[in-house]
C-alpha positions in Angstrom: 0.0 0.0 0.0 1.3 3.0 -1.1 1.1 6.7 1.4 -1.0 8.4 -0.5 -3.3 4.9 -0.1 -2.7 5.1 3.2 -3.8 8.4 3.7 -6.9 8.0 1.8 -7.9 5.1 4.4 -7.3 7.1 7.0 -9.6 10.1 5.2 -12.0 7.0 4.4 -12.4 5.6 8.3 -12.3 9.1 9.5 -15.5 10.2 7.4 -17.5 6.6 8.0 -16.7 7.3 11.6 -18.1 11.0 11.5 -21.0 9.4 9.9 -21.4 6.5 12.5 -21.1 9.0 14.7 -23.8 11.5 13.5 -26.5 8.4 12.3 -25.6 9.4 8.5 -26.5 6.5 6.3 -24.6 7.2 2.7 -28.2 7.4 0.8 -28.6 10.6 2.8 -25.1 11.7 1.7 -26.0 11.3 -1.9 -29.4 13.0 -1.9 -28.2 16.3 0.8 -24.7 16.5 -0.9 -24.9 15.7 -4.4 -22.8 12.8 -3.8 -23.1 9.7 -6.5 -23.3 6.7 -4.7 -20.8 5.3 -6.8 -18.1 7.8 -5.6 -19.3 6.5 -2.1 -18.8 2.9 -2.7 -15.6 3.8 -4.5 -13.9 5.6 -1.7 -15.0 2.7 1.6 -13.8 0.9 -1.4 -10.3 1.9 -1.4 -10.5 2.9 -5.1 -11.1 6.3 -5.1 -10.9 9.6 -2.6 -12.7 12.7 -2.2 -11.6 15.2 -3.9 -10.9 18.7 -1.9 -13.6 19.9 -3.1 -16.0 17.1 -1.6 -13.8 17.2 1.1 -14.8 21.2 1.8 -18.9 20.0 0.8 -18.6 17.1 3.8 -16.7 19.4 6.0 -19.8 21.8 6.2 -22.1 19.5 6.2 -20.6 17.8 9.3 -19.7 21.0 10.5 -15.8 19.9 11.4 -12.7 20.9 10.2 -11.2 19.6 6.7 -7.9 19.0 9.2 -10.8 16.4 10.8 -10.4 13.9 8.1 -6.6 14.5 8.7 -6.0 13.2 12.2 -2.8 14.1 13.4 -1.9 11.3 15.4 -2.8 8.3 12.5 -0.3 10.2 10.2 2.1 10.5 12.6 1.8 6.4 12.3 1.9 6.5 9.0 5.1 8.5 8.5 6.9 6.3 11.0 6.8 3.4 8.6 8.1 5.7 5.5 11.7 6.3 4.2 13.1 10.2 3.4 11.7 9.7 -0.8 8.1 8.4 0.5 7.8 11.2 3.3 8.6 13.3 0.2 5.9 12.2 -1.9 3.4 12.3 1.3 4.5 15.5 1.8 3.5 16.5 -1.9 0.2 14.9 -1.5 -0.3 17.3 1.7 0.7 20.3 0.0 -1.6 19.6 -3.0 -4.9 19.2 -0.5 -3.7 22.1 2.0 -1.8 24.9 -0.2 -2.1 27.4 2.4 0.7 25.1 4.3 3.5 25.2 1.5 5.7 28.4 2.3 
């Protein structure tokens, strides 16, 4: 598995948690947000991810944070288990979701 893979699951079990959490079946994601539920069963799939822009939709739907979906601690985890050219890469893939953090 690949970080940016890795980082998509932990988008993934971050979101079906929220939804867990909140009694949000993914029917009422598709008719509130727009969602297909194809991209749905894609992403729990593992195939796909939310793009930033569906990120920013779910974020004010759930009212949280887009840095929710990115818990700190899991890609702390992550990151343990990559070398100096993957942190790189995982690093890229950060930069291209959250542009306000490249300086």
């Amino acid at each position: 598995m690949t970080q940016i893979q890795q980082v998509n699951n932990v988008v993934i079990n971050n979101l079906l948690a929220l939804m867990k959490e909140r009694g949000v079946i993914a029917y009422k994601l598709t008719t509130d947000l727009s969602i297909s539920s194809n991209a749905i069963t894609e992403w729990t799939k593992g195939k796909a991810s939310p793009s930033r822009k569906t990120l920013l939709k779910l974020c004010e739907y759930f009212e949280v944070p887009l840095s929710y979906f990115y818990q700190e601690s899991e890609l702390q985890a992550i990151c343990t288990l990559l070398d100096y050219d993957e942190q790189q890469i995982l690093l890229q893939f950060i930069y291209s979701q959250f542009p306000r953090l490249k300086k």
